[in-house]
C-alpha positions as CSV (number, residue, x, y, z in Angstrom):
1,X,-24.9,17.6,-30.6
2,X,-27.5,16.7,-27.9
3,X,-25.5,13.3,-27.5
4,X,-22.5,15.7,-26.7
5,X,-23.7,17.5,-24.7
6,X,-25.2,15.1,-22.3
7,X,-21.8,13.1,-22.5
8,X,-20.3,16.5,-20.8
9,X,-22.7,16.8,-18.5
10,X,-22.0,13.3,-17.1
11,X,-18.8,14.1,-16.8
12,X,-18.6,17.2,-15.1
13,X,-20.9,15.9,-13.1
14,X,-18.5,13.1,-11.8
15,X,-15.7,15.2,-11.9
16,X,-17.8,17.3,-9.8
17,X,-18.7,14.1,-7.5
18,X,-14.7,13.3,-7.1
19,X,-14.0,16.6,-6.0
20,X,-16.7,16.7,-3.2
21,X,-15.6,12.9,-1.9
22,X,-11.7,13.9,-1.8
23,X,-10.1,15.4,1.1
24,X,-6.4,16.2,2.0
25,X,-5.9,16.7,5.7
26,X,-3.0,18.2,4.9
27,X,-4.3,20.8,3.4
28,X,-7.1,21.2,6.2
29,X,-5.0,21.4,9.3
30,X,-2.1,23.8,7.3
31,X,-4.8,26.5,7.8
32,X,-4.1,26.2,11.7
33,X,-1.2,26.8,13.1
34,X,-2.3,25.5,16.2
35,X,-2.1,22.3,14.8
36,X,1.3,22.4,13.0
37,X,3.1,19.6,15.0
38,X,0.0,16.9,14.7
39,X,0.1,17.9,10.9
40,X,3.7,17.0,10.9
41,X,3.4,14.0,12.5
42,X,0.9,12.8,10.5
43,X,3.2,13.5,7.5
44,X,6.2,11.7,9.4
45,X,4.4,8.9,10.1
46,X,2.5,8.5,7.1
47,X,-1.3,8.7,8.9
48,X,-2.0,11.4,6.1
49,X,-2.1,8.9,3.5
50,X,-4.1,6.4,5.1
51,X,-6.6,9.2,6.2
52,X,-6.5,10.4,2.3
53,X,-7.4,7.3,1.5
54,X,-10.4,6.5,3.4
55,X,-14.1,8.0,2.5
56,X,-15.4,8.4,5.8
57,X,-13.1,9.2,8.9
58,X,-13.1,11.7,12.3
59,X,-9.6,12.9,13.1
60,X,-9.4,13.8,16.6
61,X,-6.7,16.5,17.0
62,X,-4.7,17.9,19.8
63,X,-2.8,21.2,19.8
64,X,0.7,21.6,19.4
65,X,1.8,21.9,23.0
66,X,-0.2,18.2,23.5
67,X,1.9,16.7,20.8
68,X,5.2,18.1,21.7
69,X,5.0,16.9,25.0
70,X,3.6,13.3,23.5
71,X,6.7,13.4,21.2
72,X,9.2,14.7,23.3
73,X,9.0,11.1,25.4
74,X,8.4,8.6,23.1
75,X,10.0,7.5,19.5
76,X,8.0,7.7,16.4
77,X,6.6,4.3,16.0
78,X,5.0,5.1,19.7
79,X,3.7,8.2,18.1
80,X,2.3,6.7,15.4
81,X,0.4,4.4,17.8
82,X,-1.1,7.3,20.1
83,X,-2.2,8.9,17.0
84,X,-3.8,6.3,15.2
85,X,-5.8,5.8,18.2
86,X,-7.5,9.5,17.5
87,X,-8.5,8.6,14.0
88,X,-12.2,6.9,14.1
89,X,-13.3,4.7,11.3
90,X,-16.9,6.4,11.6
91,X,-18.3,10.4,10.8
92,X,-18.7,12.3,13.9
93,X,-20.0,16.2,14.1
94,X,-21.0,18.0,16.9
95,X,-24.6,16.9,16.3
96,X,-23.7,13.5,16.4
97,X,-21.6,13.2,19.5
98,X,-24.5,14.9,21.3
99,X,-26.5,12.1,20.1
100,X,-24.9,8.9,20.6
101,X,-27.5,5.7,21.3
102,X,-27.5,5.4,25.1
103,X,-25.1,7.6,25.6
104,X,-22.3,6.0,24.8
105,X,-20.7,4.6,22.3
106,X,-17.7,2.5,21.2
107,X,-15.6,3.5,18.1
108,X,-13.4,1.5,16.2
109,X,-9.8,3.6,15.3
110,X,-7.1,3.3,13.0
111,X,-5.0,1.4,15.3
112,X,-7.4,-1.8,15.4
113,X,-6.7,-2.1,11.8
114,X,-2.6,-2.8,12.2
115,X,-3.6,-6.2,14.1
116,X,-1.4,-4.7,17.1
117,X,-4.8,-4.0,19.2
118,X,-5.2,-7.0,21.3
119,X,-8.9,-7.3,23.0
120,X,-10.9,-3.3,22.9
121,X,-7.2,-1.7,22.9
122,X,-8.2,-0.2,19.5
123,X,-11.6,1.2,20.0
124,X,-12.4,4.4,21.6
125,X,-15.1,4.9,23.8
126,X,-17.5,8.1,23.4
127,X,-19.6,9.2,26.0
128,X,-22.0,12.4,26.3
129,X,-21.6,13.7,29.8
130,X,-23.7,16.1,31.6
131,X,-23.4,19.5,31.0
132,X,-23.0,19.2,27.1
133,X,-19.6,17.9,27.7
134,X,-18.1,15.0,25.8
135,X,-15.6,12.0,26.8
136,X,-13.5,10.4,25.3
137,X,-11.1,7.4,26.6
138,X,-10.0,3.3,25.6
139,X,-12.5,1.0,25.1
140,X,-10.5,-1.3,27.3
141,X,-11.4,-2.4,30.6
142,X,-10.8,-0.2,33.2
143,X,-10.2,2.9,31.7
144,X,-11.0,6.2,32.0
145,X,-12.6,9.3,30.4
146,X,-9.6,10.9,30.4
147,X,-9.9,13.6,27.5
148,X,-13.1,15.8,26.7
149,X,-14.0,17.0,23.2
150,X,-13.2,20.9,23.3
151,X,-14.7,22.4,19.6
152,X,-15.6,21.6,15.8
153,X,-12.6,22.2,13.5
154,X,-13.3,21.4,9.9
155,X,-16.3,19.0,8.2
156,X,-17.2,18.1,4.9
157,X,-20.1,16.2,5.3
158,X,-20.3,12.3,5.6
159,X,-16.8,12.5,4.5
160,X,-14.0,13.8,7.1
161,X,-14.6,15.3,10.4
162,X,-11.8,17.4,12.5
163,X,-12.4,17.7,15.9
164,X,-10.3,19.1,18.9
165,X,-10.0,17.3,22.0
166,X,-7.8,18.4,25.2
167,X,-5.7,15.8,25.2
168,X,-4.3,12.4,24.1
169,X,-6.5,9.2,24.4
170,X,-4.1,6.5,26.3
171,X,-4.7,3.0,26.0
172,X,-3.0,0.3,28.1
173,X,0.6,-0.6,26.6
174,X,0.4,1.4,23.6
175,X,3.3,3.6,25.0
176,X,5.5,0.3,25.2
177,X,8.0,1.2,22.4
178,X,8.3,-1.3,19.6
179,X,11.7,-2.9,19.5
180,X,14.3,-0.6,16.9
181,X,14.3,-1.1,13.2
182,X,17.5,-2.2,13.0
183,X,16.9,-4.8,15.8
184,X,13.7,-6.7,14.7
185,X,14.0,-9.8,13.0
186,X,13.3,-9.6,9.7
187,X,14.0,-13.5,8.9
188,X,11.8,-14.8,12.0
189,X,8.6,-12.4,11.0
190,X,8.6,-13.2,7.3
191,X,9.2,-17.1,8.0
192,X,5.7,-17.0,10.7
193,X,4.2,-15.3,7.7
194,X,5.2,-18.2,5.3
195,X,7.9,-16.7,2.7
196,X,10.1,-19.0,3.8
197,X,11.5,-19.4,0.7
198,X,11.9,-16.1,0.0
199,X,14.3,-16.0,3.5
200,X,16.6,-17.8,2.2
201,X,17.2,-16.5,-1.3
202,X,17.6,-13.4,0.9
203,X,19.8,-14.9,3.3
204,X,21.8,-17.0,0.9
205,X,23.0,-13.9,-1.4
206,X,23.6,-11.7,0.9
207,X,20.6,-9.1,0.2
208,X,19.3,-9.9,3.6
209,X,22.2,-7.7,5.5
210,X,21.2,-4.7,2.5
211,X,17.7,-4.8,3.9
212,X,18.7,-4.7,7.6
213,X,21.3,-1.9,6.4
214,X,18.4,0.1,5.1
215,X,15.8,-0.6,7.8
216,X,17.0,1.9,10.1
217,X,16.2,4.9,7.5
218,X,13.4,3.6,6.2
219,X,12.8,0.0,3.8
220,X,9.2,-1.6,2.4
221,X,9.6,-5.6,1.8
222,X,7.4,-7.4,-0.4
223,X,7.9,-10.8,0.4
224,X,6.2,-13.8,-2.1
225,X,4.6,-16.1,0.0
226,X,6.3,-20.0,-0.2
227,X,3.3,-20.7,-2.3
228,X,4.4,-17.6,-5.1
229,X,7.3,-19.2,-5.6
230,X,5.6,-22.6,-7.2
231,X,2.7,-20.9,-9.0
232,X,2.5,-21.4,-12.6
233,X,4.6,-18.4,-14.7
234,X,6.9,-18.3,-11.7
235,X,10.4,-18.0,-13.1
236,X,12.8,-20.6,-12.1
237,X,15.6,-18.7,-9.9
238,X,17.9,-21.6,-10.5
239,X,19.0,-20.1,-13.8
240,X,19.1,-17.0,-13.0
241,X,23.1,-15.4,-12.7
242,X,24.2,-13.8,-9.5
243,X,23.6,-10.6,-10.1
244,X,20.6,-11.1,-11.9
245,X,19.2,-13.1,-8.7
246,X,20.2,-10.3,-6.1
247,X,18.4,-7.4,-8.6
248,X,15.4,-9.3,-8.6
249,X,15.2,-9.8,-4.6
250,X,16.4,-6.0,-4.0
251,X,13.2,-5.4,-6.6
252,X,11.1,-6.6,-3.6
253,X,11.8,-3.8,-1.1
254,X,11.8,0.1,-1.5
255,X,14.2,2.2,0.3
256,X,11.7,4.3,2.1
257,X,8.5,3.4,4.8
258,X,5.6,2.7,2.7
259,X,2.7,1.4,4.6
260,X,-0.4,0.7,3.0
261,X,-2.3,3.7,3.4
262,X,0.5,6.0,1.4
263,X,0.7,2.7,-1.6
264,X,-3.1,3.6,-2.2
265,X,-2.2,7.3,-2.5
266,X,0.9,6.4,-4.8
267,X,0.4,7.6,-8.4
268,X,3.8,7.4,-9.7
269,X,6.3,4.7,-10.4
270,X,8.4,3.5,-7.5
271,X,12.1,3.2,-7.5
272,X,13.3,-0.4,-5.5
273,X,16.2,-0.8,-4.2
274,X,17.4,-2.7,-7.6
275,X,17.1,0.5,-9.3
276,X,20.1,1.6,-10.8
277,X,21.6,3.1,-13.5
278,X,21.3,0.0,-15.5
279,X,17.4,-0.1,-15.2
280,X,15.1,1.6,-13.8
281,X,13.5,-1.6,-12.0
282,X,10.8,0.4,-10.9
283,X,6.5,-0.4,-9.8
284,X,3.3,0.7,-10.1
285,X,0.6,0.8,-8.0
286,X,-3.1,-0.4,-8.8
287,X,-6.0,0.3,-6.6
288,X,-9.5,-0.8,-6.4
289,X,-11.2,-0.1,-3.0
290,X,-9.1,-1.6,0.2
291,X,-7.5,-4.2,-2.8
292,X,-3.3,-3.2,-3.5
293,X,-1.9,-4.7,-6.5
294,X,2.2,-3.8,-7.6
295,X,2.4,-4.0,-11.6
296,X,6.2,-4.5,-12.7
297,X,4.9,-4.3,-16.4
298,X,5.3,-8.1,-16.7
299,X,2.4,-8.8,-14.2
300,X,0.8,-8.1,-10.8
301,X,0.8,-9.1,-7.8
302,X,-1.7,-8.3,-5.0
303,X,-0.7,-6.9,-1.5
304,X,-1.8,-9.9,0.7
305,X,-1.2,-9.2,4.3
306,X,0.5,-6.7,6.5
307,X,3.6,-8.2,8.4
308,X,5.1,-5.3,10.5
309,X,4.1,-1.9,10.0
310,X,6.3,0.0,12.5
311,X,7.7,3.4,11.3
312,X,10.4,3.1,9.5
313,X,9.8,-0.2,8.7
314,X,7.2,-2.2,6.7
315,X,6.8,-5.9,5.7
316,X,4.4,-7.1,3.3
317,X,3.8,-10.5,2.2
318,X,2.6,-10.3,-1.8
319,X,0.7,-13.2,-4.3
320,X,3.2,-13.9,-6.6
321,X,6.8,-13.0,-7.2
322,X,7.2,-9.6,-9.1
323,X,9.4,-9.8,-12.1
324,X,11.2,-7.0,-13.7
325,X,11.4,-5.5,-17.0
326,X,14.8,-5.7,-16.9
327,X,15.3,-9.2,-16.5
328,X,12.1,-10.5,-18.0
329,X,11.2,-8.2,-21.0
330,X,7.1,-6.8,-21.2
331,X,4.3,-8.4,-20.8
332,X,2.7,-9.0,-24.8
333,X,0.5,-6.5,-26.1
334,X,-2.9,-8.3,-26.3
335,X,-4.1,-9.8,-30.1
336,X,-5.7,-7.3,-32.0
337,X,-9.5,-7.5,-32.4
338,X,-11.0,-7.8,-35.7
339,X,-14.0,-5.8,-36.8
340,X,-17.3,-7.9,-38.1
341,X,-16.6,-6.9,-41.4
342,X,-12.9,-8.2,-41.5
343,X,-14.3,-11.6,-39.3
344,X,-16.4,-12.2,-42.5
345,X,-13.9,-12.1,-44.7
346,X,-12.2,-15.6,-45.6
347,X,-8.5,-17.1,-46.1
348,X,-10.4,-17.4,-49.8
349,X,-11.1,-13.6,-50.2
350,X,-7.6,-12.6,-50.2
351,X,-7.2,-11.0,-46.4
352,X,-3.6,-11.7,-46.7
353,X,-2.4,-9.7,-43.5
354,X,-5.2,-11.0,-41.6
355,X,-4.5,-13.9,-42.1
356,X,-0.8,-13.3,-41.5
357,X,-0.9,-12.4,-38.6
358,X,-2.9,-15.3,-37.0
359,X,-0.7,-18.1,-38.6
360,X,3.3,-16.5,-37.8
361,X,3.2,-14.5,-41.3
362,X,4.4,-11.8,-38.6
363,X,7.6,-13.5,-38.2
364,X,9.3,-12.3,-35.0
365,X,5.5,-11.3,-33.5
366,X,4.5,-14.9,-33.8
367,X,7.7,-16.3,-32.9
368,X,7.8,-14.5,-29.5
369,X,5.0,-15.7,-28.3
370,X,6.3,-19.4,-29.5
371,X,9.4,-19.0,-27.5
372,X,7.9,-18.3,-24.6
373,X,6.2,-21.9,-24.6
374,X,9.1,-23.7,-26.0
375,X,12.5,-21.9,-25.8
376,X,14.2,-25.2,-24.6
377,X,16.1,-24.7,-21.2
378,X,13.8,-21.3,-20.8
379,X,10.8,-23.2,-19.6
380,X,10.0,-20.8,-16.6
381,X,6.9,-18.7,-17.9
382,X,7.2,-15.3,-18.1
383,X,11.0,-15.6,-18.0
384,X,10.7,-17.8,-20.9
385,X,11.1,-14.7,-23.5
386,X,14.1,-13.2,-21.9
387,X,17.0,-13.7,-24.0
388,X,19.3,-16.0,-22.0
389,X,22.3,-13.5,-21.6
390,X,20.4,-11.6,-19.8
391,X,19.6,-13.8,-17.1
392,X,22.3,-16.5,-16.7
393,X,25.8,-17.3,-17.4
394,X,28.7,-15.5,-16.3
395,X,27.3,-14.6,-13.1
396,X,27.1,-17.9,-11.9
């Protein structure tokens, strides 16, 4: 009992733990009004789920009449820029901006992180002026204090900050607008970023003109770099049919803008644009720290670098080519693992379904895993176990 007890101890005390580290700002800015349109935008632009999914983080806020006239002038992916700029990578309360070394300080934002920052575009610089008053302005050359902290919305400590300032920090060129979704070259970016190969499957079936179809509402791409595509397991796309081909390139790309920050925050499966009423042809997200991985239930494959993120449209380059259920059947169930007792017992002792299952006295079970190593023209790795109707022939 005393074991028992201490094991429910522990773990009320970590559930306890998760509940003080969480934070929804969401949830924190729904309780003012006066803050309904930057809590919108946040939402719109998917800023909530990156700020969700950070530990510590200072979210500078500005009323609603400040982001209506900020909206009002620019699009959304313009918004999304301004707006990352107010969220600091760092903890600031009151205290702390009253005390910053030398008086001033620089602060590193949101926006450095999306590689669009060139030079101190993406920092934010903090200085304590006389009179108790606070600035804040860019970090780049030049600029000015041109907004001053005005109170102390919400903390939890160490963890997220809400502060209110009078209004928006401007950095040079961040109100150029991005060129529109539906304009940007998909093919070019995804080439510099070396999924080349991946361009012109893409290109060649046709699924290229369904992504720029989709781009304008919203559409994640998970390109395979060039070097995905000649890993060992990688399925050989040459014998794939038609329509199994365009299902598994569509299975690279959700209808909807998915940047990095809302994948961390993702707990459910995700439909893809192959999904259907054939298959669900859905993913899963795995998380550990900054580190994105998409599991298709045949493998993973790991998030490697950002492309584009510019709302509504998100480009990803990924490890290794995702491969589908559908198309390419589950991954196997790992070998069961004996117990000491049934290690020690011999072929001589009569262990019959031990044994049976470690030589093919399983049949099918041990036959699977045969097939996938030698199922003649199926050679391809983790395709290798799909039966071959499924994947070629009258398609082609």
């Amino acid at each position: 009992m005393g074991a028992l007890r201490t094991v429910i101890l522990i773990l009320a005390f970590i559930a306890t733990v998760t509940v003080v580290n969480s934070h929804n700002i969401t949830a924190i800015l729904s309780a003012f009004p006066e803050y309904s349109e930057y809590n919108n935008y946040l939402s719109q632009t998917k800023l909530d789920d990156e700020i969700n999914s950070r530990d510590t983080i200072t979210v500078l806020v500005l009323n609603n009449g400040a982001v209506s006239a900020l909206a009002a002038k620019h699009p959304l992916a313009v918004v999304k820029n301004v707006l990352s700029l107010h969220i600091l990578l760092d903890y600031y309360d009151n205290k702390k901006l009253h005390a910053v070394p030398d008086g001033t300080t620089l602060s590193t934002t949101m926006y450095q992180t999306t590689g669009n920052a060139p030079g101190n575009v993406g920092f934010v610089n903090i200085t304590d002026l006389k009179g108790g008053k606070v600035g804040f302005g860019s970090a780049a050359p030049g600029s000015k204090l041109d907004s001053s902290y005005t109170k102390s919305v919400k903390q939890i400590p160490y963890n997220i900050s809400v502060l209110e300032i009078n209004a928006p920090i401007i950095a040079p060129g961040i109100l150029t607008a991005p060129a529109e979704s539906a304009n940007v070259n998909i093919t070019g970016l995804l080439e510099k970023a070396g999924c080349k190969t991946f361009v012109k499957y893409i290109t060649d079936t046709g699924v290229l003109k369904v992504f720029q179809m989709a781009a304008a509402k919203g559409l994640t791409v998970f390109a395979p770099s060039d070097e995905a595509f000649k890993a060992a397991g990688a399925p050989d796309l040459t014998k794939l049919s038609n329509a199994a081909l365009v299902a598994l390139l569509q299975y690279h790309a959700l209808a909807r803008y998915a940047p990095k920050g809302s994948l961390k925050t993702t707990k459910h499966p995700m439909s893809t644009l192959a999904t259907n009423g054939a298959g669900k042809y859905d993913l899963s997200v795995k998380t550990a720290g900054d580190d994105v991985r998409l599991d298709s239930g045949v493998g993973t494959s790991r998030l490697a670098s950002t492309v584009l993120d510019s709302t509504p449209l998100c480009l990803f380059t990924v490890d290794s080519v995702l491969l589908p259920v559908e198309l390419f059947g589950k991954a196997p169930s790992p070998a069961p693992v004996m117990s000491p007792e049934e290690s020690a017992v011999g072929p001589s002792d009569g262990a019959g379904p031990s044994t049976g299952a470690s030589t093919g006295g399983a049949g099918g079970e041990s036959n699977g895993a045969g097939a996938t190593a030698g199922s003649g023209d199926k050679s391809t790795g983790a395709g290798a176990g799909v039966p071959s109707g499924d994947i070629t022939g009258a398609g082609e």
